[in-house]
C-alpha atoms as an extended CHARMM CRD file, in Angstrom:
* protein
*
       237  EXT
         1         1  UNK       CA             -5.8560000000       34.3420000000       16.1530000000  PROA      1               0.0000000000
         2         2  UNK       CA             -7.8860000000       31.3040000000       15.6580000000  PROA      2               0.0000000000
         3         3  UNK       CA             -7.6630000000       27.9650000000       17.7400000000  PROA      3               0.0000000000
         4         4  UNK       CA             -5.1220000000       25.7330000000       17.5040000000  PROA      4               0.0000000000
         5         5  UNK       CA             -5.9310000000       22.2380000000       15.4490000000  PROA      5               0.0000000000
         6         6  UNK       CA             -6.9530000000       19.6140000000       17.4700000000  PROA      6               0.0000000000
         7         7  UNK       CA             -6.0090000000       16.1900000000       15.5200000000  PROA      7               0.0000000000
         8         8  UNK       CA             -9.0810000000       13.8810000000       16.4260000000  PROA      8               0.0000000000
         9         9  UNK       CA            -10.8180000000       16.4790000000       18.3440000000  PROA      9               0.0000000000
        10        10  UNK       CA            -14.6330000000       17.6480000000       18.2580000000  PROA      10              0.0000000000
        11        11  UNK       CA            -14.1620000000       19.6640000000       14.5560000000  PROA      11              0.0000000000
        12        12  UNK       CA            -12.4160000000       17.0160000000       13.6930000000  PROA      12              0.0000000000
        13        13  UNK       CA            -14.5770000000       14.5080000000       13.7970000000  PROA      13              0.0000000000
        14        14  UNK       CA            -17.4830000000       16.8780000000       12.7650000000  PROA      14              0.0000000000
        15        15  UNK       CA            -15.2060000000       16.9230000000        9.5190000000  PROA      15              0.0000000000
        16        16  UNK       CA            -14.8490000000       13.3950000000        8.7480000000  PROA      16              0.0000000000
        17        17  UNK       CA            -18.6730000000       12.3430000000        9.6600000000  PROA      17              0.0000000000
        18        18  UNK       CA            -19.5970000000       15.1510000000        7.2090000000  PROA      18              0.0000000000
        19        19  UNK       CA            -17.3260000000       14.2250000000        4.7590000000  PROA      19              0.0000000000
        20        20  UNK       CA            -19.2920000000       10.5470000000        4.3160000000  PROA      20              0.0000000000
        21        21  UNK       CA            -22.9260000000       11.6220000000        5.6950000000  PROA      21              0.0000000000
        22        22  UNK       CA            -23.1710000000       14.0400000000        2.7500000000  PROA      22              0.0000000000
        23        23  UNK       CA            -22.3140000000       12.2580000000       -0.1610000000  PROA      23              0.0000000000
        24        24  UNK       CA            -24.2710000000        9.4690000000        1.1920000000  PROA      24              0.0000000000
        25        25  UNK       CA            -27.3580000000       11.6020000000        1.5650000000  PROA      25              0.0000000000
        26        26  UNK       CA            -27.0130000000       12.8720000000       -1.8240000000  PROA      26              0.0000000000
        27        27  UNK       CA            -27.0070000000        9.3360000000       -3.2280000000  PROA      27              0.0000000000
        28        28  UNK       CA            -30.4440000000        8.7460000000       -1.9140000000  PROA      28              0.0000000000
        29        29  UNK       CA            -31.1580000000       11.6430000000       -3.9630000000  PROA      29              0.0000000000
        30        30  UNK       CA            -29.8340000000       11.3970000000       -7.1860000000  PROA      30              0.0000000000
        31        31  UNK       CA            -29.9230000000        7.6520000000       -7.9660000000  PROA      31              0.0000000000
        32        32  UNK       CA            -31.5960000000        6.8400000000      -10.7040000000  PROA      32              0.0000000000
        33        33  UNK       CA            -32.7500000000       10.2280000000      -11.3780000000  PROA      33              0.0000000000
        34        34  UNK       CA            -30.3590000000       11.7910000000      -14.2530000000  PROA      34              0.0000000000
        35        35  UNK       CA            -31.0980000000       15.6300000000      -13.9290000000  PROA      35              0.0000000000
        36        36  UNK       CA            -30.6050000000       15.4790000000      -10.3830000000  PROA      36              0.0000000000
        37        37  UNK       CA            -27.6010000000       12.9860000000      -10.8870000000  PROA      37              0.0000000000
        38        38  UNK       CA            -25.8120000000       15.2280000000      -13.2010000000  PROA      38              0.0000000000
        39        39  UNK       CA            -26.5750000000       18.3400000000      -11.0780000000  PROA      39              0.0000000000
        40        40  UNK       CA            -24.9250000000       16.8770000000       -8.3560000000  PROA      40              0.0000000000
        41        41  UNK       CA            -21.8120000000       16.0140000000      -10.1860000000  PROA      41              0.0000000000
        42        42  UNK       CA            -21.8100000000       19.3260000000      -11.7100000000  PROA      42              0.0000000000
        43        43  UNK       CA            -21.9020000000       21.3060000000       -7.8800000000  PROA      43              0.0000000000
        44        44  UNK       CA            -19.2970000000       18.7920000000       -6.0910000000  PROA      44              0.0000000000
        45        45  UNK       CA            -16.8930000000       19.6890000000       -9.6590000000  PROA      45              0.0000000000
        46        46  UNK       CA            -17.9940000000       23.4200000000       -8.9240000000  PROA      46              0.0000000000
        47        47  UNK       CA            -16.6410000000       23.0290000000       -5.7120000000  PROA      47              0.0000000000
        48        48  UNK       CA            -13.7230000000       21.4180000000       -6.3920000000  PROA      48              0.0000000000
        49        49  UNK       CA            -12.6110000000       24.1410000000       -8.9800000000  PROA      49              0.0000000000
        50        50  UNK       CA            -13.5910000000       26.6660000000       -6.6900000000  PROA      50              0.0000000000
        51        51  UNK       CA            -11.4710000000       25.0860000000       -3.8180000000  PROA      51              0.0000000000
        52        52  UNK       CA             -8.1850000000       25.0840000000       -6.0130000000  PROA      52              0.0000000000
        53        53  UNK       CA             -8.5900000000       29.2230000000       -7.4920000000  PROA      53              0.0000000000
        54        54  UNK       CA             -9.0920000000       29.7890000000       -3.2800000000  PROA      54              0.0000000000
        55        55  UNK       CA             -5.5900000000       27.5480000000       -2.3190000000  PROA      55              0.0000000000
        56        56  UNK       CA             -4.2630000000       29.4020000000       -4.8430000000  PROA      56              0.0000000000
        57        57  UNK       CA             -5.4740000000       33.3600000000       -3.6410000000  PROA      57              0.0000000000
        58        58  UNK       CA             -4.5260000000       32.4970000000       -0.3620000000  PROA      58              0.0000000000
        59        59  UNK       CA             -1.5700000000       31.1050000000       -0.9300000000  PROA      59              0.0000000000
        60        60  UNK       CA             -0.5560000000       34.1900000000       -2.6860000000  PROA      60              0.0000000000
        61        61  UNK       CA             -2.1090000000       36.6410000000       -0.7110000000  PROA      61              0.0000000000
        62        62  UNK       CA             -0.1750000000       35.2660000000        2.4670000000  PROA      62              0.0000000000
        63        63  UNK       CA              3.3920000000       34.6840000000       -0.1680000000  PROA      63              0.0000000000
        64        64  UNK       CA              3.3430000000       31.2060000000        0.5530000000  PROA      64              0.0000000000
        65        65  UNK       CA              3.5510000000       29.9990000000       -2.8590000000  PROA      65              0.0000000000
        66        66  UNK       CA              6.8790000000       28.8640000000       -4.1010000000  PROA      66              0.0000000000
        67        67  UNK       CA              8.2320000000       25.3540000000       -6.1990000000  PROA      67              0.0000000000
        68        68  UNK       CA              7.6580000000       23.3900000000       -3.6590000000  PROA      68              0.0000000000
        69        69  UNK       CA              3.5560000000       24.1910000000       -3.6510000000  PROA      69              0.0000000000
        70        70  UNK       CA              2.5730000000       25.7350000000       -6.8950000000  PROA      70              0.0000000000
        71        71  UNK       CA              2.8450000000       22.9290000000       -9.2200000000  PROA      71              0.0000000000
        72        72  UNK       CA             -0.2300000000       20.4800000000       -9.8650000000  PROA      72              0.0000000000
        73        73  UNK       CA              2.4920000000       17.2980000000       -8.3540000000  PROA      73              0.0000000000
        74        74  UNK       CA              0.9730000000       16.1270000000       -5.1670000000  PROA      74              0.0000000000
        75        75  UNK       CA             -1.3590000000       13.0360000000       -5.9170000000  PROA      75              0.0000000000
        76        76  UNK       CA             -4.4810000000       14.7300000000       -4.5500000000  PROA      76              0.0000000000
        77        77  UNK       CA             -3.8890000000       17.3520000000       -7.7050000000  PROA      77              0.0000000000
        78        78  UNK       CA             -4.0290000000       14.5870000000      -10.1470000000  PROA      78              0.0000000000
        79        79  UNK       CA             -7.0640000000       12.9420000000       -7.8550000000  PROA      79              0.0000000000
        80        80  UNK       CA             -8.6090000000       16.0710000000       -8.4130000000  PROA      80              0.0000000000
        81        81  UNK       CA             -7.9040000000       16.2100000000      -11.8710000000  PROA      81              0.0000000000
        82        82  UNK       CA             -9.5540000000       12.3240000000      -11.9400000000  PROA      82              0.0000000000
        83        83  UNK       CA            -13.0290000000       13.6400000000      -10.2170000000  PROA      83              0.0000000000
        84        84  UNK       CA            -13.4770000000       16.6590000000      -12.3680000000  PROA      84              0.0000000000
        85        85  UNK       CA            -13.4110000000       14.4920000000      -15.6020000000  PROA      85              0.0000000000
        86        86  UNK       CA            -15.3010000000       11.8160000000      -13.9130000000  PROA      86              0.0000000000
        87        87  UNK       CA            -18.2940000000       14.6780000000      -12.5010000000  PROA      87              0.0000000000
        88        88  UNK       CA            -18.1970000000       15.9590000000      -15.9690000000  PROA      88              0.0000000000
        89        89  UNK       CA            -18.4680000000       13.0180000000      -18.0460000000  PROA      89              0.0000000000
        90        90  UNK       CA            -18.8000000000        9.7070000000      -16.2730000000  PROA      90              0.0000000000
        91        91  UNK       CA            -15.7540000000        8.1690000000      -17.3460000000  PROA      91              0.0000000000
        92        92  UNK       CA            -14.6390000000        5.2190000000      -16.3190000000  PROA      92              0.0000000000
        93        93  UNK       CA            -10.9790000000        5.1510000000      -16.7960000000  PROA      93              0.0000000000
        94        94  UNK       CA            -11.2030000000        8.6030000000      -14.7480000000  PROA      94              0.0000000000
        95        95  UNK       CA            -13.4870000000        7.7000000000      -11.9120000000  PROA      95              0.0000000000
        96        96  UNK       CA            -11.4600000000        4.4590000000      -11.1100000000  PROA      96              0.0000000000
        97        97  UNK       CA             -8.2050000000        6.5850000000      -11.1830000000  PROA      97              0.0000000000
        98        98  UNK       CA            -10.3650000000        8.7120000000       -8.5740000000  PROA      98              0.0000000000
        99        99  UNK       CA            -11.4250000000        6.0250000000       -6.6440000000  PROA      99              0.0000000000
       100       100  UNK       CA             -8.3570000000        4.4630000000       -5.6610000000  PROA      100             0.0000000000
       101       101  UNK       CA             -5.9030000000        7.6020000000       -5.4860000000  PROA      101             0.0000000000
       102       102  UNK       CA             -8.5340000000        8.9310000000       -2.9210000000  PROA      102             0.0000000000
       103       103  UNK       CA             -9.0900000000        6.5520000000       -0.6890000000  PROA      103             0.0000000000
       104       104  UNK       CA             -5.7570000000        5.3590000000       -0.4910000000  PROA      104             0.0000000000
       105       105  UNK       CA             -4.1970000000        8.6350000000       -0.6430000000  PROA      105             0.0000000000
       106       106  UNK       CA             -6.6700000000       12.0400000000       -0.2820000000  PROA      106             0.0000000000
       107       107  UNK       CA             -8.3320000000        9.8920000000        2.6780000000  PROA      107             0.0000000000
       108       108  UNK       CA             -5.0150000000       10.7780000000        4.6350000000  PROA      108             0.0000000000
       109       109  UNK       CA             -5.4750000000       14.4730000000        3.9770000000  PROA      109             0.0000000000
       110       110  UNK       CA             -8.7900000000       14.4820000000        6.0930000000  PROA      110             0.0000000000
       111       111  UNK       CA             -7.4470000000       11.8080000000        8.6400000000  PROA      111             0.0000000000
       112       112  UNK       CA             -4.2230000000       14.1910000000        9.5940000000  PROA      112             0.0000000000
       113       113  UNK       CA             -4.8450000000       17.2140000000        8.0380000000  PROA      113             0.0000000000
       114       114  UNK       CA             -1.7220000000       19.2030000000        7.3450000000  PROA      114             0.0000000000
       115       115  UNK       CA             -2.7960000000       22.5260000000        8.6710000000  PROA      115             0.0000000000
       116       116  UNK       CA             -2.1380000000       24.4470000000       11.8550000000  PROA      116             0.0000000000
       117       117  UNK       CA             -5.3640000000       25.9930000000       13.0640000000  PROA      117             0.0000000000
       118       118  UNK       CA             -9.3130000000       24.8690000000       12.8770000000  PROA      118             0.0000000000
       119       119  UNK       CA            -12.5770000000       26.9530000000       11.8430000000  PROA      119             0.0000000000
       120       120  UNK       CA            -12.7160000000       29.3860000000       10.1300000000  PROA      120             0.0000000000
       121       121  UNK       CA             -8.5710000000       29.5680000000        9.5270000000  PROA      121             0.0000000000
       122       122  UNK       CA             -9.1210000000       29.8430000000        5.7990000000  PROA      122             0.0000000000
       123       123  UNK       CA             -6.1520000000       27.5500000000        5.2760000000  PROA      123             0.0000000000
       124       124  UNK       CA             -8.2650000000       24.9820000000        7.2650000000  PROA      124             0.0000000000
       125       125  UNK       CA            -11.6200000000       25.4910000000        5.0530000000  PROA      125             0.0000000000
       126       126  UNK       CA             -9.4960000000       25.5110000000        1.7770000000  PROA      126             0.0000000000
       127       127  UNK       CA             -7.8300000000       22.3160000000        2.6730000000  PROA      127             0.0000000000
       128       128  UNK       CA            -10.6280000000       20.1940000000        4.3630000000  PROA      128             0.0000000000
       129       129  UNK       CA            -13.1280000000       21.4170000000        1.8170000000  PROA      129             0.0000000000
       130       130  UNK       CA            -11.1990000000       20.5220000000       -1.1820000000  PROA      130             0.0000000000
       131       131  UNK       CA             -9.7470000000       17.0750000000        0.5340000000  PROA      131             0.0000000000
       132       132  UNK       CA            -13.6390000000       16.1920000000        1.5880000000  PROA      132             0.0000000000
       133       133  UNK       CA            -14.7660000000       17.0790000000       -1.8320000000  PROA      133             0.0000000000
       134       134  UNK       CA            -12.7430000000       15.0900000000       -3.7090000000  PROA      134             0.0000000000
       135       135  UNK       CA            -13.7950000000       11.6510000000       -1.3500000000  PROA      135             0.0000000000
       136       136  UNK       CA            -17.5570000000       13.0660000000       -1.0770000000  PROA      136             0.0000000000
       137       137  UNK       CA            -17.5360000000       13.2410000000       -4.9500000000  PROA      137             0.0000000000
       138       138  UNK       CA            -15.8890000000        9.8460000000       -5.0590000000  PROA      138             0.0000000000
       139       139  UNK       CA            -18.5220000000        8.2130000000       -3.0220000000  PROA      139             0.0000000000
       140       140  UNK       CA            -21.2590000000       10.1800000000       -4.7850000000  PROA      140             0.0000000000
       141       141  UNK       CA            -20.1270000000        8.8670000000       -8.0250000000  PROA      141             0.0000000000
       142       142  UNK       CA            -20.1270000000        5.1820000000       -6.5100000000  PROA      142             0.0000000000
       143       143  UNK       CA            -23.2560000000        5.1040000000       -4.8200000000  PROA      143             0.0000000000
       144       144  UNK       CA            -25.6380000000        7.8570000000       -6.9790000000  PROA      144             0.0000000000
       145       145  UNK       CA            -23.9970000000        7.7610000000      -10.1540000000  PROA      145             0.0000000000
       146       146  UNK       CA            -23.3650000000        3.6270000000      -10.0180000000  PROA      146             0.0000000000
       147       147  UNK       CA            -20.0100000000        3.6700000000      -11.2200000000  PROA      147             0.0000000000
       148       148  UNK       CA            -17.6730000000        1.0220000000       -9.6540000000  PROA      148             0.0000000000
       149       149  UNK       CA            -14.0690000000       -0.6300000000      -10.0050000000  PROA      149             0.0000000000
       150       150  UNK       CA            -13.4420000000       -3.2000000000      -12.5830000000  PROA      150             0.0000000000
       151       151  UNK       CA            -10.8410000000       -5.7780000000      -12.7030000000  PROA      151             0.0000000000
       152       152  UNK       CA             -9.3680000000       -4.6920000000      -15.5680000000  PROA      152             0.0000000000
       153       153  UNK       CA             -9.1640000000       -0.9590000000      -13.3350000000  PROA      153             0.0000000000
       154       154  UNK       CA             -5.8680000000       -2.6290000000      -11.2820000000  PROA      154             0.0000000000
       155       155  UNK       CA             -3.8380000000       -2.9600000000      -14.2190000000  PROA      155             0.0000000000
       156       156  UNK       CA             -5.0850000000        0.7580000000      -15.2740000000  PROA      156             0.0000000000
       157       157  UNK       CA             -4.3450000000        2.2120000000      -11.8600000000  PROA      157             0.0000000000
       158       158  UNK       CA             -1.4870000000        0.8110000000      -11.2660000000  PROA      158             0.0000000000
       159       159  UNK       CA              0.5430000000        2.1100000000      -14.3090000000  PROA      159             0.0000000000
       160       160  UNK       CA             -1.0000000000        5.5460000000      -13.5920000000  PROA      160             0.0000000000
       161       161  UNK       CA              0.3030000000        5.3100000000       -9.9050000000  PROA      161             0.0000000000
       162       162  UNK       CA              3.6860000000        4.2320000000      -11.2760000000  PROA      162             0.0000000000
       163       163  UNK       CA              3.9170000000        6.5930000000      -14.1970000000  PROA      163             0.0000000000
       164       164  UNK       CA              2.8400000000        9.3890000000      -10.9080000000  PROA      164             0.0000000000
       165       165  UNK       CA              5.6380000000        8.4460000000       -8.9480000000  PROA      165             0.0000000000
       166       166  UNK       CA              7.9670000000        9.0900000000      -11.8980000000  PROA      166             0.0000000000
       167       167  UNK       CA              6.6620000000       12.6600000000      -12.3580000000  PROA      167             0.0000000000
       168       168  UNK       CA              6.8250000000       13.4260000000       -9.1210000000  PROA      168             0.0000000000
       169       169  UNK       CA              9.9230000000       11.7380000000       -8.2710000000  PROA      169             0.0000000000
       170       170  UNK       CA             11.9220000000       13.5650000000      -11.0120000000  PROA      170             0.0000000000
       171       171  UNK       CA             10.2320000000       16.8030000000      -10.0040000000  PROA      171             0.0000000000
       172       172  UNK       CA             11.5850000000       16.1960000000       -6.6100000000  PROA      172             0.0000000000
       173       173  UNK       CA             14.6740000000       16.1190000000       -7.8810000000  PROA      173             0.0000000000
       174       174  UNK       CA             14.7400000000       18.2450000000      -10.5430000000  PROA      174             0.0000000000
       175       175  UNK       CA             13.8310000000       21.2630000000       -8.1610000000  PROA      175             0.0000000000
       176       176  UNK       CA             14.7150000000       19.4620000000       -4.6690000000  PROA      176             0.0000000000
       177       177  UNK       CA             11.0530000000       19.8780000000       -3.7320000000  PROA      177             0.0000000000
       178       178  UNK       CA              9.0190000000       17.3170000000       -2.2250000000  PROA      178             0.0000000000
       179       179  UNK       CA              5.6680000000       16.3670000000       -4.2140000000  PROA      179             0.0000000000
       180       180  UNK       CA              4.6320000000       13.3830000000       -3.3160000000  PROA      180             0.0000000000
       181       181  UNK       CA              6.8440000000       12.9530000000       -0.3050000000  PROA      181             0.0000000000
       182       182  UNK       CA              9.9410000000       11.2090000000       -2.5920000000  PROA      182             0.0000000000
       183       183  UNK       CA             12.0520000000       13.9010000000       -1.0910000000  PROA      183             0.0000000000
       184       184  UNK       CA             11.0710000000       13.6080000000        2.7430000000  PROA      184             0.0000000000
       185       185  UNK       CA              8.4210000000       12.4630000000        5.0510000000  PROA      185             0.0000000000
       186       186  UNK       CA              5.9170000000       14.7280000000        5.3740000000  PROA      186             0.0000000000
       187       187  UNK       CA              6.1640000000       17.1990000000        8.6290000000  PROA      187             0.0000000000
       188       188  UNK       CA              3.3800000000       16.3770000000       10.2260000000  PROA      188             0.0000000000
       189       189  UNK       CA              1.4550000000       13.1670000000       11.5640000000  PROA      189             0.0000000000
       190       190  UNK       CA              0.7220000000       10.9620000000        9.2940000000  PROA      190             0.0000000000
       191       191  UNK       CA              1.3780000000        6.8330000000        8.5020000000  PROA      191             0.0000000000
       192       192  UNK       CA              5.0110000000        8.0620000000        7.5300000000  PROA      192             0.0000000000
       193       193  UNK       CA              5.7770000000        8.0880000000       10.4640000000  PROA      193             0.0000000000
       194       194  UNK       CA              5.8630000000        4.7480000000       11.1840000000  PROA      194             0.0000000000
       195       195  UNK       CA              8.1440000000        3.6400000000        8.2820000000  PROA      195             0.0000000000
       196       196  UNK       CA             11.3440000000        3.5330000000        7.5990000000  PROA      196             0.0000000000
       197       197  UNK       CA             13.7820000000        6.5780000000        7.0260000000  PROA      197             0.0000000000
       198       198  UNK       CA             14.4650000000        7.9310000000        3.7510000000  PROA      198             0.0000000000
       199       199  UNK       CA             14.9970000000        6.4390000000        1.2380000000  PROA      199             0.0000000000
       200       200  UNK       CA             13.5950000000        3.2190000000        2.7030000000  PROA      200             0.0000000000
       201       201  UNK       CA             10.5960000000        4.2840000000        3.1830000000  PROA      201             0.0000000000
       202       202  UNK       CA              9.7100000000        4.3050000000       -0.4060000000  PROA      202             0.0000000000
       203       203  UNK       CA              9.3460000000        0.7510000000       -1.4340000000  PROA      203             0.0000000000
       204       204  UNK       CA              7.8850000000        0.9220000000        2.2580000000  PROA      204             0.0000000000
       205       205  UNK       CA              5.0620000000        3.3140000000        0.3760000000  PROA      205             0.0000000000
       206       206  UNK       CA              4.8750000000        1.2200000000       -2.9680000000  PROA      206             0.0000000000
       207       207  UNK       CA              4.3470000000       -1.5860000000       -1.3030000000  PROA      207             0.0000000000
       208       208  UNK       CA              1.3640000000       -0.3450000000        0.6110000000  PROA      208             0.0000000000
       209       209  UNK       CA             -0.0390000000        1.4070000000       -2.0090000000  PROA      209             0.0000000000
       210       210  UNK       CA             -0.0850000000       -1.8610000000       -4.0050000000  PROA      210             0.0000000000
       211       211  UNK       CA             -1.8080000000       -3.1970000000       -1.2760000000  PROA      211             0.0000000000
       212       212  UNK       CA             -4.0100000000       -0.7860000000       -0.9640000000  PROA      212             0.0000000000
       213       213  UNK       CA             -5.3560000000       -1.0250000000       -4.3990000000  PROA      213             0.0000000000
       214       214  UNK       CA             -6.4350000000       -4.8960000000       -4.1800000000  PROA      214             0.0000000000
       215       215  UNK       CA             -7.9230000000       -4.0430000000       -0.2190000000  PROA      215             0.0000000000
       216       216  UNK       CA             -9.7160000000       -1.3150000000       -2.1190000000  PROA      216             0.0000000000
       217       217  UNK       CA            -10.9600000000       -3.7420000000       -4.7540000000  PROA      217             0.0000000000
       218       218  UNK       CA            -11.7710000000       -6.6790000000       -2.3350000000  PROA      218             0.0000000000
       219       219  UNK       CA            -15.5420000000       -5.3860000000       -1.7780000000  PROA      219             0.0000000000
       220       220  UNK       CA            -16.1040000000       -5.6300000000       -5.2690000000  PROA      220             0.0000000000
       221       221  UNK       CA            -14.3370000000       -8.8300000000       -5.3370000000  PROA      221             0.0000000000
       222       222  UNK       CA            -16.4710000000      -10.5710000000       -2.9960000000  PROA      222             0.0000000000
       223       223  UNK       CA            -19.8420000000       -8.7200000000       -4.3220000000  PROA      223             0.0000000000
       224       224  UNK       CA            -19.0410000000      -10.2840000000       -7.7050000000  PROA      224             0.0000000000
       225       225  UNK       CA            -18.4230000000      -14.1990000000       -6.3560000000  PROA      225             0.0000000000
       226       226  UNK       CA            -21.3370000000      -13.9500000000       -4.6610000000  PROA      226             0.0000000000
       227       227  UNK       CA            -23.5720000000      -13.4530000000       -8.0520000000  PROA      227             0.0000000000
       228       228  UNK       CA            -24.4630000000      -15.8990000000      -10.3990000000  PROA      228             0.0000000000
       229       229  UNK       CA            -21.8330000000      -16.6090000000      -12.9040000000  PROA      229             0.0000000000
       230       230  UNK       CA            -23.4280000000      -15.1420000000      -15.8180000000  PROA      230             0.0000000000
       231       231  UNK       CA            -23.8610000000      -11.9940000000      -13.6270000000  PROA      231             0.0000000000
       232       232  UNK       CA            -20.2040000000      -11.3470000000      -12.8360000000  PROA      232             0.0000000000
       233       233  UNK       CA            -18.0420000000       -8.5200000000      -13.5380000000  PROA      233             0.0000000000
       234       234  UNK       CA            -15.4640000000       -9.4470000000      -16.3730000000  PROA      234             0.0000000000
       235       235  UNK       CA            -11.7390000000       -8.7130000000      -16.3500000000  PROA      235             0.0000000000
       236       236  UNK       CA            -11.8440000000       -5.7280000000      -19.0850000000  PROA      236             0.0000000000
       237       237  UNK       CA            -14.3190000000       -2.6520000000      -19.4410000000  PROA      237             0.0000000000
């Protein structure tokens, strides 16, 4: 039997260092050098896919799987989804998707992980790895491969986010599951619990998640009024 999870303990915090000191480290390393930059992108996707087939064997091995867990629904799946076409190709549209829907959302995952027991638990490595991946590859794509938010990406984002919610809201209650926590809070600690009950808490959600998606862009906001005119970032890309 492994150890018990300790929320904010030493792993912990090991985890969520590691999860910004690498990315960060590999930035220094691949910027401005394109073989190196699209090696990178190609390992952190490698990892990614790798992280899914592995929730998915273990899940199976230990007959876990069922509606409520199989289906792509949660908004890390389609984050994940984001980052693999964004490693892959450099997209815009797909890296800004990734962007915001991980930092507002994945960054959770790694803040209160949903899991029971720490290293090596391989619930705990398939879960951290794959949630730390998807920000690590986020950040890598910001600061090595210079991608960034554009104005024009809140308009983008937020129909995405909305036309999310709808997905997962109907598969909620087509199969009374809970993807994307429409259904119920989650059931264990996270910023949920400091809302309302259901279903209050969901406008509660929206509202912060449209929040979260200007605090997101206000870096870039500020980075861009403090250039020259000419050398701002226009509204569409």
């Amino acid at each position: 039997m492994h150890d018990k999870f300790v929320l904010f303990g030493t792993e912990h915090w090991i985890v969520m260092a590691l999860t910004f000191a690498v990315p960060l480290a590999l930035s220094a390393i691949g910027a401005g050098k394109p073989a190196r930059d699209l090696a990178i992108r190609r390992a952190y996707a490698t990892v990614l896919i790798a992280t899914w087939i592995a929730w998915y064997v273990l899940f199976i091995s230990r007959d876990w799987l069922s509606w409520g867990n199989a289906l792509p629904m949660n908004l890390c799946d389609w984050t994940t989804i984001a980052v693999l076409i964004a490693c892959f190709t450099r997209s815009q549209k797909a890296y800004e998707l990734a962007y915001f829907w991980s930092l507002a959302g994945t960054l959770q995952g790694i803040i209160t992980p949903d899991v029971n027991f720490g290293f090596p638990e391989p619930q705990f490595d398939v879960f951290i790895l794959g949630h730390a991946a998807i920000i690590g590859a986020v950040i890598y794509l910001t600061f090595g491969s210079g991608l960034r938010p554009v104005p024009a990406s809140i308009p983008r984002v937020a129909a995405w986010t909305i036309l999310y919610a709808a997905a997962a809201g109907f598969t909620d209650w087509l199969l009374k599951v809970n993807y994307g926590f429409f259904y119920d809070k989650p059931n264990h600690a996270t910023v949920y619990d400091y809302l309302s009950r259901w279903p209050v808490y969901i406008p509660e959600v929206i509202a912060i998640g449209i929040a979260a998606i200007f605090v997101l862009y206000a870096p870039w906001w500020f980075a861009d009024v403090a250039k020259p005119p000419h050398a701002r970032m226009r509204f569409g890309r």
